[in-house]
TIVEXRO-533111 format. One record per atom (N, C-alpha, C): z, y, x; residue number from 1; residue in one letter. Coordinates in steps of 0.02 Angstrom, whole numbers, plus 50000, padded with zeros to 5 digits. Example, Ala and Ser with C-alpha at 12.3 -4.5 7.8 and 13.67 -1.06 7.14 Angstrom:
<atoms>
{Z:50390; Y:49716; X:50660; nr:1; rest:A}
{Z:50390; Y:49775; X:50615; nr:1; rest:A}
{Z:50390; Y:49835; X:50660; nr:1; rest:A}
{Z:50354; Y:49888; X:50642; nr:2; rest:S}
{Z:50357; Y:49947; X:50684; nr:2; rest:S}
{Z:50394; Y:50002; X:50645; nr:2; rest:S}
</atoms>
This chain:
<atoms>
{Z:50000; Y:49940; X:50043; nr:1; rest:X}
{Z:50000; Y:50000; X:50000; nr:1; rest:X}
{Z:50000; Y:50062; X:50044; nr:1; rest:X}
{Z:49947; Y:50110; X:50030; nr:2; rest:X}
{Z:49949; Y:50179; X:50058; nr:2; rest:X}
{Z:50013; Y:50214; X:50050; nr:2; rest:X}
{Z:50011; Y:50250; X:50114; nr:3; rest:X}
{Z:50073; Y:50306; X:50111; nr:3; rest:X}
{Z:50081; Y:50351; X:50047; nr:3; rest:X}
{Z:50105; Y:50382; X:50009; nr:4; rest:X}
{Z:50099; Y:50431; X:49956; nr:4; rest:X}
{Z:50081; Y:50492; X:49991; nr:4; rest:X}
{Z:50072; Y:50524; X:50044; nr:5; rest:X}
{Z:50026; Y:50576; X:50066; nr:5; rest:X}
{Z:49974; Y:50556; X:50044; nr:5; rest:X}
{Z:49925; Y:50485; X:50077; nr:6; rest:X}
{Z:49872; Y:50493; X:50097; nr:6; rest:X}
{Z:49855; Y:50484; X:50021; nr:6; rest:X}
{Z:49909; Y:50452; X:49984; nr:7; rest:X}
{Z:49875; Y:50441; X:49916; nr:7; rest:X}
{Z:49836; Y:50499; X:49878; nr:7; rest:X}
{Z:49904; Y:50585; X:49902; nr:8; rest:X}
{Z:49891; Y:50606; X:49849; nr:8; rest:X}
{Z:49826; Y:50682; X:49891; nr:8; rest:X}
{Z:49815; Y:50653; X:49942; nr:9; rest:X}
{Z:49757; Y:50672; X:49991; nr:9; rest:X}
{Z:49695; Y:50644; X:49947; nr:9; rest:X}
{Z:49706; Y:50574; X:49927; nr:10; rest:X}
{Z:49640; Y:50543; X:49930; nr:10; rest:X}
{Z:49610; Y:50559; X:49840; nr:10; rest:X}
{Z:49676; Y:50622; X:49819; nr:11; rest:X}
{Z:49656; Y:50640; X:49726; nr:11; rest:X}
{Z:49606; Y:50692; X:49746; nr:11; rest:X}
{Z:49616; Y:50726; X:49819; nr:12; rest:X}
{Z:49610; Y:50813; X:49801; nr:12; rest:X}
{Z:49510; Y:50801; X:49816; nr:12; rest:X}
{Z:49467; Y:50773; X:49864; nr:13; rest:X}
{Z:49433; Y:50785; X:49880; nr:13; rest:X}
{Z:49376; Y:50775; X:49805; nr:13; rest:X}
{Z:49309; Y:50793; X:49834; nr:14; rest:X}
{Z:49263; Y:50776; X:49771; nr:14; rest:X}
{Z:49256; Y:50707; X:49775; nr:14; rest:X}
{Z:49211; Y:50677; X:49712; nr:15; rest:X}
{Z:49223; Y:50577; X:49730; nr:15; rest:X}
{Z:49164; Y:50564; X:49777; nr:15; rest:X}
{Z:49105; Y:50620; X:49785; nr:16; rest:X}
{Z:49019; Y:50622; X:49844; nr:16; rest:X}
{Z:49062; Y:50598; X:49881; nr:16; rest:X}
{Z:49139; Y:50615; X:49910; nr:17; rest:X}
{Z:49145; Y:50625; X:49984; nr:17; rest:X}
{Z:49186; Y:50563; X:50003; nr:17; rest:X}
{Z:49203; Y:50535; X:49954; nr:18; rest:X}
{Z:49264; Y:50460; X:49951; nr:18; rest:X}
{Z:49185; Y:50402; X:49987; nr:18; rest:X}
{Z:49219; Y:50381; X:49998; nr:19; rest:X}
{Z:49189; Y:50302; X:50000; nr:19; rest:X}
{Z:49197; Y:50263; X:49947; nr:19; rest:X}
{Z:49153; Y:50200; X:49964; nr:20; rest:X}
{Z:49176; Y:50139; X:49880; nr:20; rest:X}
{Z:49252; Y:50123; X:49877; nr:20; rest:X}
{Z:49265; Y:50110; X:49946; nr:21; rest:X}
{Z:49361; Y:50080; X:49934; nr:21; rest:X}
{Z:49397; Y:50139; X:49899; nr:21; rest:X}
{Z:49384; Y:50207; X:49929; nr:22; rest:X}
{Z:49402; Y:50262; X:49926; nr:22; rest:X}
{Z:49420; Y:50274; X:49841; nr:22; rest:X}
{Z:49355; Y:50282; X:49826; nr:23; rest:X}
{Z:49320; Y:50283; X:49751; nr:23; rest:X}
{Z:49347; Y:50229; X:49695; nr:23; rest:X}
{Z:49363; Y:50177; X:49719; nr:24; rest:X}
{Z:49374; Y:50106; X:49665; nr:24; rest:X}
{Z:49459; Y:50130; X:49675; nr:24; rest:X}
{Z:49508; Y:50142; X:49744; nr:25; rest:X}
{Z:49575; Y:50144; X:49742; nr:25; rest:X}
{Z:49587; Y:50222; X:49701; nr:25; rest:X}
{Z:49561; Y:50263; X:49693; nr:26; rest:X}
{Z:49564; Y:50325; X:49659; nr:26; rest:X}
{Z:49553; Y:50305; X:49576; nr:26; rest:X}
{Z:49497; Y:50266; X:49570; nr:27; rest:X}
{Z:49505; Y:50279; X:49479; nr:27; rest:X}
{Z:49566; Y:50210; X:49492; nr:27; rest:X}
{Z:49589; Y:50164; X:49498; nr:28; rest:X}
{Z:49659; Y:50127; X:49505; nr:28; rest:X}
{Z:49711; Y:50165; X:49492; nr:28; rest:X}
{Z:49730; Y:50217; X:49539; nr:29; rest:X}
{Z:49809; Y:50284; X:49522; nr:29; rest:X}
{Z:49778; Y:50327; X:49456; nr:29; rest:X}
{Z:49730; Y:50342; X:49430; nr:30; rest:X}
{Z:49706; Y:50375; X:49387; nr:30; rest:X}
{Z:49724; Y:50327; X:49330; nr:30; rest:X}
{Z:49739; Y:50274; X:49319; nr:31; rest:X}
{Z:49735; Y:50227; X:49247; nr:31; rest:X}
{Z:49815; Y:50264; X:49262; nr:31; rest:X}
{Z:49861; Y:50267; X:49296; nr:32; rest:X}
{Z:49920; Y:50291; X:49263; nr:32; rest:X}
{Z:49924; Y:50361; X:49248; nr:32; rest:X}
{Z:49955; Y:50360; X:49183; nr:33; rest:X}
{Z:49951; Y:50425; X:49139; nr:33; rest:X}
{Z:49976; Y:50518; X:49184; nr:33; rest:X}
{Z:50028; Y:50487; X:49204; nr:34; rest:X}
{Z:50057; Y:50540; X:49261; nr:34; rest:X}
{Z:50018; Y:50551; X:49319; nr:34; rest:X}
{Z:49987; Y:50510; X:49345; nr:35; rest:X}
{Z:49933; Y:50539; X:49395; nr:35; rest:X}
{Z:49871; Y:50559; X:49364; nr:35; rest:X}
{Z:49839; Y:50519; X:49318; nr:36; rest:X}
{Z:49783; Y:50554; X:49293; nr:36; rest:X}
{Z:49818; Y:50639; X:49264; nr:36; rest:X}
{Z:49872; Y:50655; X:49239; nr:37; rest:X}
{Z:49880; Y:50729; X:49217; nr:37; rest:X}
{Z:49864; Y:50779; X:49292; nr:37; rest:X}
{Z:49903; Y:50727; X:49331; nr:38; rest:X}
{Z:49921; Y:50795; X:49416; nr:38; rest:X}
{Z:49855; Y:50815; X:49438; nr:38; rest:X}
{Z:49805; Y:50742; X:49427; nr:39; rest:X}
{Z:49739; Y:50753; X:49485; nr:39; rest:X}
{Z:49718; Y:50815; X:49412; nr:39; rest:X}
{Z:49706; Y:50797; X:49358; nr:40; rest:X}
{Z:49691; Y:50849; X:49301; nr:40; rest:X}
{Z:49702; Y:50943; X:49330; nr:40; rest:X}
{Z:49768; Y:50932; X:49341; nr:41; rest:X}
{Z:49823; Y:50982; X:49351; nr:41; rest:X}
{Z:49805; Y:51018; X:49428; nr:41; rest:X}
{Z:49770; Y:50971; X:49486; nr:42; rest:X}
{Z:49771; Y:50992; X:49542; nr:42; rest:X}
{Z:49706; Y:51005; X:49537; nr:42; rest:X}
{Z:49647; Y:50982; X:49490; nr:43; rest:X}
{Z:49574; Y:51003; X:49507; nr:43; rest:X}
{Z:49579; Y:51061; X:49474; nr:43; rest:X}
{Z:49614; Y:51090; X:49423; nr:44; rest:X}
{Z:49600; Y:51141; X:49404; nr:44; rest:X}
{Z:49627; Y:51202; X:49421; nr:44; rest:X}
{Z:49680; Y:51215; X:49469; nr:45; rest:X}
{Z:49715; Y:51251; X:49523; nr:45; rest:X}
{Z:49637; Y:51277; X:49554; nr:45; rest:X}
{Z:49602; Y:51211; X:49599; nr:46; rest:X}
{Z:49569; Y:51202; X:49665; nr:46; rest:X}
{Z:49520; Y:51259; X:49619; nr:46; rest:X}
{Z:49495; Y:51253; X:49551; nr:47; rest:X}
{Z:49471; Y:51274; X:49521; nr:47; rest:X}
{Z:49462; Y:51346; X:49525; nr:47; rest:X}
{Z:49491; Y:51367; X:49479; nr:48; rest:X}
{Z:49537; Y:51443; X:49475; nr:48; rest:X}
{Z:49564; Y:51461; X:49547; nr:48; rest:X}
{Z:49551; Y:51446; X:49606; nr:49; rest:X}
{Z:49556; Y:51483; X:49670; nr:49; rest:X}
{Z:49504; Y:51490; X:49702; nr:49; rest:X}
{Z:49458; Y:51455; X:49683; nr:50; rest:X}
{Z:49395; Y:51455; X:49722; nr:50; rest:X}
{Z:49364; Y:51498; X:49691; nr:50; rest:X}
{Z:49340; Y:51489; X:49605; nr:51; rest:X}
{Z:49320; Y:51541; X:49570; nr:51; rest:X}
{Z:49343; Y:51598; X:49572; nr:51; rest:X}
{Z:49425; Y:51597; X:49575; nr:52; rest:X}
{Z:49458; Y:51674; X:49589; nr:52; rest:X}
{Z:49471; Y:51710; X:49518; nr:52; rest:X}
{Z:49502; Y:51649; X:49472; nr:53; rest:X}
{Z:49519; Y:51667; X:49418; nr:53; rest:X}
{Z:49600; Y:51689; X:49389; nr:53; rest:X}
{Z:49613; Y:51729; X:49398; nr:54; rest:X}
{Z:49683; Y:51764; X:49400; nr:54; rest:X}
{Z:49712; Y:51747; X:49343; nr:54; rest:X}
{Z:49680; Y:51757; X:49275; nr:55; rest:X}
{Z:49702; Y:51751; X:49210; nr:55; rest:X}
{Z:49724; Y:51686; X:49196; nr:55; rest:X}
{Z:49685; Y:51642; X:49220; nr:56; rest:X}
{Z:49700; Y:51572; X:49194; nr:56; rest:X}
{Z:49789; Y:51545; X:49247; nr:56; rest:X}
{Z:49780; Y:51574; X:49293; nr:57; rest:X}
{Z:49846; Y:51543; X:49342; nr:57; rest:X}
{Z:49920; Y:51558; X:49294; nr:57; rest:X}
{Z:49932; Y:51598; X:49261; nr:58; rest:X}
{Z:49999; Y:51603; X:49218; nr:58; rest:X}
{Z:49987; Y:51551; X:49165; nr:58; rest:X}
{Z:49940; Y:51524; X:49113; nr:59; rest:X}
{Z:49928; Y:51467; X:49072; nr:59; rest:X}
{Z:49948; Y:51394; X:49127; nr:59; rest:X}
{Z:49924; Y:51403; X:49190; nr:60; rest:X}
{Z:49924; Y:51351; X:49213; nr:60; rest:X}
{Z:49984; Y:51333; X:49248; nr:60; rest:X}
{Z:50016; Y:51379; X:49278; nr:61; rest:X}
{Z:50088; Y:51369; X:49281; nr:61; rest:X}
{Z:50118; Y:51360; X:49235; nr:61; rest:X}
{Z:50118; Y:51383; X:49167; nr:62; rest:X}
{Z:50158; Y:51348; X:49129; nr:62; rest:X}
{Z:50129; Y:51284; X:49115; nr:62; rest:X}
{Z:50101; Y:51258; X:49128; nr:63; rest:X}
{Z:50066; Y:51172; X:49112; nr:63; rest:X}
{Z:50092; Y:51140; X:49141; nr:63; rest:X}
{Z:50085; Y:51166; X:49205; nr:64; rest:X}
{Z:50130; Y:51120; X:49258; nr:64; rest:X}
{Z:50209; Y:51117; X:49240; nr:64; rest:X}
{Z:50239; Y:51177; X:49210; nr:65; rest:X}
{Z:50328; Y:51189; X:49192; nr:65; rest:X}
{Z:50318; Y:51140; X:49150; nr:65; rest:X}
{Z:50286; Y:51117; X:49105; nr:66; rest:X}
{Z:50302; Y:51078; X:49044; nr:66; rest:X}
{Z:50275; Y:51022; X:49064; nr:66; rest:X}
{Z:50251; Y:50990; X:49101; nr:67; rest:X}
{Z:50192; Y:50927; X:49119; nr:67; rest:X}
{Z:50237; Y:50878; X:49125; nr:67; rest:X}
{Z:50298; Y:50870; X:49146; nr:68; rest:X}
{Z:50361; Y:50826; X:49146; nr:68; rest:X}
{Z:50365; Y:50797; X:49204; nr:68; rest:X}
{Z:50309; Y:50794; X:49262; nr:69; rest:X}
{Z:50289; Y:50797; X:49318; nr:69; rest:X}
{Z:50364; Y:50822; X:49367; nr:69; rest:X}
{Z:50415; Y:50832; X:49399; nr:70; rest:X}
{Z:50467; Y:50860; X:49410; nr:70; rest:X}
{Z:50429; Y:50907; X:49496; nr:70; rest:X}
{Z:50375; Y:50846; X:49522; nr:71; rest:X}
{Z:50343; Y:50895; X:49591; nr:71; rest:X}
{Z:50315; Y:50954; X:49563; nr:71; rest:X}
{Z:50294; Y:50952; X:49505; nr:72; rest:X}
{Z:50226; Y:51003; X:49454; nr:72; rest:X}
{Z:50281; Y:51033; X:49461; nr:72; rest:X}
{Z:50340; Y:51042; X:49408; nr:73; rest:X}
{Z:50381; Y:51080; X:49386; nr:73; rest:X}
{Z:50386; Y:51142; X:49437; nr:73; rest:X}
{Z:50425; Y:51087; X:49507; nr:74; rest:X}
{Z:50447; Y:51141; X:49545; nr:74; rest:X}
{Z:50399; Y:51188; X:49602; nr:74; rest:X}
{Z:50327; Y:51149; X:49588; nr:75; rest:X}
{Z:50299; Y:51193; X:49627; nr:75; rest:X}
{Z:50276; Y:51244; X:49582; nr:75; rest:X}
{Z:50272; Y:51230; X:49524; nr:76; rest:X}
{Z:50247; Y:51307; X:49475; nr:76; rest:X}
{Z:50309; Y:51369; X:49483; nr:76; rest:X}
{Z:50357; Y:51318; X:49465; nr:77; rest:X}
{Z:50435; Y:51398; X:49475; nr:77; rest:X}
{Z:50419; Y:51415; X:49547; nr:77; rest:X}
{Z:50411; Y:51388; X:49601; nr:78; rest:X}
{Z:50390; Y:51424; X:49657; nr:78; rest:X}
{Z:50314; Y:51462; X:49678; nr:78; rest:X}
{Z:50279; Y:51465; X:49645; nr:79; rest:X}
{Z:50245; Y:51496; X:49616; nr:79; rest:X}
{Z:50262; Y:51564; X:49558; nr:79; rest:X}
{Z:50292; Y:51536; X:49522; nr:80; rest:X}
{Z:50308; Y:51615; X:49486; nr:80; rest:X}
{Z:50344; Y:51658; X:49526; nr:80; rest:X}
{Z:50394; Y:51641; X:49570; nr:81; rest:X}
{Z:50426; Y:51677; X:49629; nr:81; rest:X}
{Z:50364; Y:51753; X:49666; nr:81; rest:X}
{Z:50321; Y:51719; X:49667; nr:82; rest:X}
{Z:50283; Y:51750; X:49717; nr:82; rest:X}
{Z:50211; Y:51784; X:49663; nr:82; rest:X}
{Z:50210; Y:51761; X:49597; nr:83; rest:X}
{Z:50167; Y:51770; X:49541; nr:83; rest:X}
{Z:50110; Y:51844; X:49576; nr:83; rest:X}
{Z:50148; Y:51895; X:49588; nr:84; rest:X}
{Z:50116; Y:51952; X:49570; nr:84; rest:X}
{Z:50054; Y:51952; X:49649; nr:84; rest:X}
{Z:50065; Y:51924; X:49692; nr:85; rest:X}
{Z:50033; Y:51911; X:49765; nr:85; rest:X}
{Z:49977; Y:51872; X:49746; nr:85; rest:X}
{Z:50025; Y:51815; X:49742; nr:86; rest:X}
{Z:49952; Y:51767; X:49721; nr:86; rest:X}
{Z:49898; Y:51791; X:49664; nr:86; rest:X}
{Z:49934; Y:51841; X:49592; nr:87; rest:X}
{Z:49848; Y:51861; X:49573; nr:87; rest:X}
{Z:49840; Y:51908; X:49603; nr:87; rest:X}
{Z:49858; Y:51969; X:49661; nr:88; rest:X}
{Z:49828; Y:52006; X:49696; nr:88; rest:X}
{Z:49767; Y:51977; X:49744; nr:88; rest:X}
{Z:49811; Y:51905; X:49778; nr:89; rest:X}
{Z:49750; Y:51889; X:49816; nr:89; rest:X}
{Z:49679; Y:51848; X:49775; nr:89; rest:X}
{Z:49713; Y:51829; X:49703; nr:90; rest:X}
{Z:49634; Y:51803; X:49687; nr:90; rest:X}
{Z:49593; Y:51853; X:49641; nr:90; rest:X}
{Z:49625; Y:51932; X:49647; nr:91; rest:X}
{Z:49588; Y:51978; X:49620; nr:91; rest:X}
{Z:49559; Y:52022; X:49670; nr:91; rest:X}
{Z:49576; Y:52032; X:49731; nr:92; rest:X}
{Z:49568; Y:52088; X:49771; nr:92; rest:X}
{Z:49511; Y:52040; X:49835; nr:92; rest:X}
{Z:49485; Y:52097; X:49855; nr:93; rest:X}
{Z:49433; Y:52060; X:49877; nr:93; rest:X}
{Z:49461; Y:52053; X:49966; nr:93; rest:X}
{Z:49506; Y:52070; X:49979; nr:94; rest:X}
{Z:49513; Y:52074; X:50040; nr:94; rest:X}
{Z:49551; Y:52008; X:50095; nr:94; rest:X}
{Z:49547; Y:51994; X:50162; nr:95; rest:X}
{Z:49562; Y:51938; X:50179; nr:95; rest:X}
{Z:49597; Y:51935; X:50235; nr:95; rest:X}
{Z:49635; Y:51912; X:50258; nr:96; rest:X}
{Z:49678; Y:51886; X:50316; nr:96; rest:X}
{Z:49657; Y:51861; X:50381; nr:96; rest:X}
{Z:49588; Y:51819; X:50365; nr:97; rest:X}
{Z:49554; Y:51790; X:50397; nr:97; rest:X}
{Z:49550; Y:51784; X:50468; nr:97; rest:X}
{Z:49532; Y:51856; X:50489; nr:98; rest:X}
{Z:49494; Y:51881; X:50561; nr:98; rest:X}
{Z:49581; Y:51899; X:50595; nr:98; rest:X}
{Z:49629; Y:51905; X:50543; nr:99; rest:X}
{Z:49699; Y:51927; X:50595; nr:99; rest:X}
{Z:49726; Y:51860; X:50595; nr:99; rest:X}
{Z:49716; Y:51800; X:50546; nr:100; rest:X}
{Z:49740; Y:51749; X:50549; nr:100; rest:X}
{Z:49725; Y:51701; X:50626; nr:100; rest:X}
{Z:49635; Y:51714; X:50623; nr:101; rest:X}
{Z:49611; Y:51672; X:50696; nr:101; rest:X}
{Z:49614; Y:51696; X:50754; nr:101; rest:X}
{Z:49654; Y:51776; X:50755; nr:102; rest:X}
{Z:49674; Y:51801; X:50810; nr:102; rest:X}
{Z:49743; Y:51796; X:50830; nr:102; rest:X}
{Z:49779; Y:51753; X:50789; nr:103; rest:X}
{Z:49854; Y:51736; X:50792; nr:103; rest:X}
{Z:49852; Y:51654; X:50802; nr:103; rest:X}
{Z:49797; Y:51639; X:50789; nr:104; rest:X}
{Z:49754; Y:51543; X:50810; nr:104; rest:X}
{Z:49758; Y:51553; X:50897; nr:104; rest:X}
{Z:49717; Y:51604; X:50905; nr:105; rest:X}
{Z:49690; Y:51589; X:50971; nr:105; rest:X}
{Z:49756; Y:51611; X:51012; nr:105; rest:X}
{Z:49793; Y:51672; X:50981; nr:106; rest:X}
{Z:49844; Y:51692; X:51051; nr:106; rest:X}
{Z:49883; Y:51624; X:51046; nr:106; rest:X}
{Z:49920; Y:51578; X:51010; nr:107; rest:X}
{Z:49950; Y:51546; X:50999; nr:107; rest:X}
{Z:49936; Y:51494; X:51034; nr:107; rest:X}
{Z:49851; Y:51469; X:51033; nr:108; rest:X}
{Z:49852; Y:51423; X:51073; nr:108; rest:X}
{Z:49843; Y:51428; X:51155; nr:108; rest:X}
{Z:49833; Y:51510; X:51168; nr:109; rest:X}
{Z:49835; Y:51506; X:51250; nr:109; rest:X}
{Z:49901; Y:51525; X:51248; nr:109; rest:X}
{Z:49926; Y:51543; X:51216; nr:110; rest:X}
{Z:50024; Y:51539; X:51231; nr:110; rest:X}
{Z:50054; Y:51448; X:51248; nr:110; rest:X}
{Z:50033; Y:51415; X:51211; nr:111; rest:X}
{Z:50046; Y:51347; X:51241; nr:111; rest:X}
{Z:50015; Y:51309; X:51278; nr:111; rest:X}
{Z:49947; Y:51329; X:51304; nr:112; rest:X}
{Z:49910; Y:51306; X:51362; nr:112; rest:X}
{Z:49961; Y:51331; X:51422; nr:112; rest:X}
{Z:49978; Y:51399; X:51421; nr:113; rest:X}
{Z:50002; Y:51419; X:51462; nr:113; rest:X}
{Z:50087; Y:51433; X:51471; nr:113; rest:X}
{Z:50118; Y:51371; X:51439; nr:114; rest:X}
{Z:50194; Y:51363; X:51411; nr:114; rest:X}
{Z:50218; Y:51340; X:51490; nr:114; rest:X}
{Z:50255; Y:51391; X:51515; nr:115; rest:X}
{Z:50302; Y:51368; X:51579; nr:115; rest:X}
{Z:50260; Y:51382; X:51650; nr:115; rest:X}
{Z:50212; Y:51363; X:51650; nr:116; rest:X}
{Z:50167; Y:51399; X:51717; nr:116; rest:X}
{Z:50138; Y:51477; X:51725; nr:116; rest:X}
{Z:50156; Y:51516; X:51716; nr:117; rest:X}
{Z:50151; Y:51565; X:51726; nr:117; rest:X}
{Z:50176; Y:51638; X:51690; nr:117; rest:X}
{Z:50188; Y:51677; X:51715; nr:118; rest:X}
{Z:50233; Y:51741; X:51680; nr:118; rest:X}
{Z:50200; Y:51778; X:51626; nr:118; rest:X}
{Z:50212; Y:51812; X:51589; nr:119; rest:X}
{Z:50191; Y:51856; X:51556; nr:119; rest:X}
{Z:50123; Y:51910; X:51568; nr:119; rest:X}
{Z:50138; Y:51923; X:51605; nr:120; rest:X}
{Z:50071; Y:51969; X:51635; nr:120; rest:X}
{Z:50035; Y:51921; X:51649; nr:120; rest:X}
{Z:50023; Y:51853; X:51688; nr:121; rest:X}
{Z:49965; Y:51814; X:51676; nr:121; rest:X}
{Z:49915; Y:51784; X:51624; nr:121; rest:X}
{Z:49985; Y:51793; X:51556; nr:122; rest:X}
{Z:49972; Y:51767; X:51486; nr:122; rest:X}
{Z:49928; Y:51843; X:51482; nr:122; rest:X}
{Z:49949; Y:51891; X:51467; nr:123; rest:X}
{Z:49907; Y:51961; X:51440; nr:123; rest:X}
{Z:49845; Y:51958; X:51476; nr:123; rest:X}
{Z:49828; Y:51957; X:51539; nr:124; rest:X}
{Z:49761; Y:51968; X:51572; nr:124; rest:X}
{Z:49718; Y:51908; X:51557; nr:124; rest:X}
{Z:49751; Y:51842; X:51521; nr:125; rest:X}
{Z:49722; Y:51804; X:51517; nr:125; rest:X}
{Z:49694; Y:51819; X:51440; nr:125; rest:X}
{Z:49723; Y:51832; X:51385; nr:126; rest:X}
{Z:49716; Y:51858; X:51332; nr:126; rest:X}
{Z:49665; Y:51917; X:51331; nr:126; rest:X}
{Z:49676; Y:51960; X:51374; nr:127; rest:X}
{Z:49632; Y:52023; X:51367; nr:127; rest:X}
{Z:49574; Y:51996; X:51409; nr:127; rest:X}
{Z:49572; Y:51971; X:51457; nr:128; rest:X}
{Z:49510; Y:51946; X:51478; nr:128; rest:X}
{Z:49459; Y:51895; X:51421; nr:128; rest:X}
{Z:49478; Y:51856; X:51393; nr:129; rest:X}
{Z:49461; Y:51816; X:51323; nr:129; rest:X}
{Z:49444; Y:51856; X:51279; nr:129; rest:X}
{Z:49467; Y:51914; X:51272; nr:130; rest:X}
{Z:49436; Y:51944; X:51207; nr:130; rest:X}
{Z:49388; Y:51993; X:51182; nr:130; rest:X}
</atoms>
C-alpha cells in the first residue's frame, strides 16, 4: 500500500499524465465517498486559482467547513485567517515571482558556500552572478 502523501499526490495531477497503474489505482480511492468529495474539492480550488476566480473561493471554503472531511475543515478555517490576501492575489495582477527566484538563487549560493569562506567572498560572488 502507497504512502498517503503519494496517494493524495497521485489525486492532484490531470489523468493524460498518470500512467495505467497510476490511472486504474486512482479511480480505486475514488469509489470511496470521502475521497471522491476531496479530489472533487481539490480540482476545484486548482480550478478557481488558475482561472483566478476570487468570488467562488468564499462558497468554496465553506464546502470544505461543512464537507465533514476534518483535513478540509481545517485547511479552509486556515484559509479564512488569511481570506482578504488570498482574493487580493487572485484579483490583482501582480507577482512575487522575479523577487521569489532572486531569494532561490542567493539561498542556494549561500549553501554552496556554507563554512568555506567569509562574507565578502559570498557578496562578490553574488554580485559577480548577477
Amino acid at each position: 500500500m502507497p504512502a498517503t502523501r503519494r496517494l493524495v499526490w497521485l489525486l492532484l495531477p490531470p489523468t493524460s499524465e498518470l500512467d495505467a497503474s497510476q490511472q486504474h489505482l486512482r479511480v480505486h480511492l475514488c469509489q470511496l465517498p470521502q475521497i471522491q468529495h476531496a479530489f472533487t474539492l481539490a480540482h476545484q480550488l486548482l480550478a478557481l486559482v488558475r482561472q483566478r476566480i476570487p468570488a467562488v473561493l468564499t462558497p468554496w471554503i465553506e464546502t470544505c467547513r461543512s464537507s465533514g472531511i476534518p483535513v478540509l475543515k481545517t485547511f479552509a478555517e486556515r484559509l479564512l485567517r488569511d481570506l482578504p490576501f488570498i482574493q487580493a492575489a487572485l484579483e490583482l495582477p501582480y507577482s512575487n515571482g522575479v523577487t521569489e527566484g532572486h531569494v532561490n538563487r542567493l539561498k542556494t549560493i549561500k549553501r554552496i558556500m556554507y563554512g568555506r569562506a567569509s562574507f565578502e567572498v559570498l557578496r562578490r560572488w553574488v554580485l559577480a552572478s548577477a
